[in-house]
N, C-alpha and C positions, 0 to 999 in steps of 0.2 A: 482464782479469778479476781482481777481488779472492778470494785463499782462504785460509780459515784451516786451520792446519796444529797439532796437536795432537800432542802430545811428552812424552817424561820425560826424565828423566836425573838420574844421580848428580854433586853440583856437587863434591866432593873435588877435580877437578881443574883448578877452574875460577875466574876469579875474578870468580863471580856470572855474570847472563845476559845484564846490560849490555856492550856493546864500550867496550874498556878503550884507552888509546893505547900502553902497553906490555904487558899480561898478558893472556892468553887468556880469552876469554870462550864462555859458549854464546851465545849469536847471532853472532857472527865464525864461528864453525865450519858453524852452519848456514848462515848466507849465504855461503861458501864453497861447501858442497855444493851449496847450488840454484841460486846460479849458475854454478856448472859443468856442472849437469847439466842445466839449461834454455837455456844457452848466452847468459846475458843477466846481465848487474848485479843483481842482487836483493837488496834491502832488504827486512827486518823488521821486525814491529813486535810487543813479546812483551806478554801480558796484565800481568807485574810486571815488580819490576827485584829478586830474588831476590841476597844477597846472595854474599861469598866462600866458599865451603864449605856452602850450601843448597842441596837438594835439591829435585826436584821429581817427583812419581808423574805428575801433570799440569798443564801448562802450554800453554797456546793461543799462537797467533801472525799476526799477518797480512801477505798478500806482494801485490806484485803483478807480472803477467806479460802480455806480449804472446802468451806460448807456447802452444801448443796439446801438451795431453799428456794422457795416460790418470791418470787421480789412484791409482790403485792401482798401477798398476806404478811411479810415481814413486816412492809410498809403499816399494816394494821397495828398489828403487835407491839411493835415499835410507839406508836401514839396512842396504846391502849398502856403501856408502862411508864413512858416519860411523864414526867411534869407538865401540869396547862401552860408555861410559856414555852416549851417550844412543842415545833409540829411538823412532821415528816412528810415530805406530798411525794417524791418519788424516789426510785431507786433501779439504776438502769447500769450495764454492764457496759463497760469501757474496756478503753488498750489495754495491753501489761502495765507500756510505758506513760501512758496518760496519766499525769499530774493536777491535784485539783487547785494548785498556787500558781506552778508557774508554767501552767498552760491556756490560764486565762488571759484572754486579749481583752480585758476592759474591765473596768468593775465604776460601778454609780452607786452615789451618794445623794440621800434627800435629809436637809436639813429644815427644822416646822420651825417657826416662832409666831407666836399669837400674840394678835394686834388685841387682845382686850383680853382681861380675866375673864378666865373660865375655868369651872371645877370640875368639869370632866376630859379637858387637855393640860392640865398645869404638870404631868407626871411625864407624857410622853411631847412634850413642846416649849421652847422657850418662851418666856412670857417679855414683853421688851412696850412699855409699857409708854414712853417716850415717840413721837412721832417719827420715821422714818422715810428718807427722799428713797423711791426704790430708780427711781429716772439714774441718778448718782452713781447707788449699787449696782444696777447693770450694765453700767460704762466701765466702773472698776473692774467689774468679772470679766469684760471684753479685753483689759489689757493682759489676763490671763494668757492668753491666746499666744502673745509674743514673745512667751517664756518658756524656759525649758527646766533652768533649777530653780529650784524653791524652796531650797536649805532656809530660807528666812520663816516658813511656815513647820521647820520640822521640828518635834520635839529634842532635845540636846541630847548626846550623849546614847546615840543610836548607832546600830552596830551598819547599818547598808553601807555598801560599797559607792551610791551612787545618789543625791540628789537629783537626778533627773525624772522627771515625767510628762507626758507627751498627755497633756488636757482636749479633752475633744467636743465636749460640751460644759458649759458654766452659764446658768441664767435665775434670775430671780424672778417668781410670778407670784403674784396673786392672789388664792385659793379663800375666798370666803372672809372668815376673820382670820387666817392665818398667809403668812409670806414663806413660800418656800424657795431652798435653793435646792438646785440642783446641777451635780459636778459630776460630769463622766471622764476617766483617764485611763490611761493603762494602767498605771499603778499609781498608791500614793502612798505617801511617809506618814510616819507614828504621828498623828495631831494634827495632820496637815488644815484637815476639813473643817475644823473649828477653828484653828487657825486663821483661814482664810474667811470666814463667815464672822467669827470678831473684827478682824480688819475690818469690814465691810459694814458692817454696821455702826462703828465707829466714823468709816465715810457719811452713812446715812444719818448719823446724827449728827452732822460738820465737825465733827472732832479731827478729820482728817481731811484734805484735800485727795479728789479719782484721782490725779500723777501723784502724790505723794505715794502712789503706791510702785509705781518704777522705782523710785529711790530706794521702798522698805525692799523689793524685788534683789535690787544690786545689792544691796548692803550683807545679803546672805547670813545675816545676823536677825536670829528670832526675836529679841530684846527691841528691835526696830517696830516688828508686827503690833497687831494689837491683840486684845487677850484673847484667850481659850472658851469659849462657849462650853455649855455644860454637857454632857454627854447624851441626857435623855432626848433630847431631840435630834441626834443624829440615829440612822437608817440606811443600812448596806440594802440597796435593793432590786439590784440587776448585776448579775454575773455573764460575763457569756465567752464562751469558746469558738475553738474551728467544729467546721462539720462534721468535719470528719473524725470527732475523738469519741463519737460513740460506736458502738459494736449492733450494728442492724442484726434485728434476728424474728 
């Protein structure tokens, strides 16, 4: 039987969700856990590949198992062995052929920066300490919208066949002392989201001209963009599918 298994976790300690050949990854930890506690080899397959120090509120996965087991008590078990950053909330039986990468129709991204020091967000939030026009930043996110490659926001030397992505929400709001964005797409490329969120704050601190960002857009050249934001405040946190790639029962 194939099932998908849905997860979070804090990536601080991690490096990303891909299995690494020397550094810990979250997928080595979970395929650890369930195959120990299924008593079988178990391989995953996670909906991203989230990178060093990226978070995740939720993230899907798919296994597969000769085993027969109750899906709720595994679900126990499973967060009764893992590590305190991550944490298993369910586990439901899917197609053969459901895929947890590339059967996803969408996946969102929340990126935090804190508008003043604070010592209980400094680990999980960019601290940007400089005033910022957010009027600016969400004009530049709106030319998002007109775009389909984004090779200028991908990291170099990436094996996709294909810079394209089809962005369906990008908006910067508010939140307290903290500015978040938030980017939903079909897909995105290795770095895109900080990527874009450096740009963007570079507009907000007039380092850039909003159209100068068409230009870095055409140019399909990352050396145009502006820099990479740090990892800890980005956050995979909505994954979502067709309806039908669960198995009702």
């Amino acid at each position: 039987m194939r099932y998908f298994i849905e997860l979070s976790y804090n990536g601080s300690a991690y490096h990303g969700w891909q299995n690494q050949p020397k550094d810990i990854s979250v997928q080595e930890v979970m395929e650890k856990a369930l195959s120990m506690l299924l008593k079988e080899t178990i391989s995953i397959m996670g909906a991203g590949r989230t990178d060093t120090g990226v978070h995740a509120s939720q993230m899907f996965a798919h296994f597969d198992t000769h085993a027969v087991f109750n899906k709720t008590n595994l679900a126990y078990k499973l967060n009764s062995y893992l590590p305190k950053d991550i944490a298993v909330h369910n586990i439901f039986n899917v197609k053969d052929e459901a895929h947890a990468r590339f059967d996803a129709v969408s996946r969102t991204y929340l990126y935090r920066i804190a508008l003043k020091k604070d010592v209980f967000s400094f680990d999980n939030s960019f601290f940007v300490k400089q005033d910022l026009d957010v009027e600016k930043m969400n004009k530049a996110a709106g030319i998002l919208f007109k775009y389909k490659d984004f090779q200028c926001f991908s990291k170099s030397n990436t094996d996709v066949k294909t810079y394209y992505c089809d962005i369906m929400k990008a908006t910067w709001t508010l939140k307290n002392d903290e500015l978040h964005f938030v980017i939903k797409a079909d897909r995105f490329l290795r770095n895109m989201v900080r990527a874009i969120v450096g740009t963007m704050i570079y507009i907000g601190l007039g380092k850039m001209d909003v159209e100068d960002l068409h230009t870095i857009i055409k140019s399909k050249n990352r050396s145009e963009a502006g820099f990479s934001v740090p990892a800890h405040g980005l956050y995979l946190t909505e994954v979502t599918y067709p309806n039908d790639i669960k198995i009702n029962e």
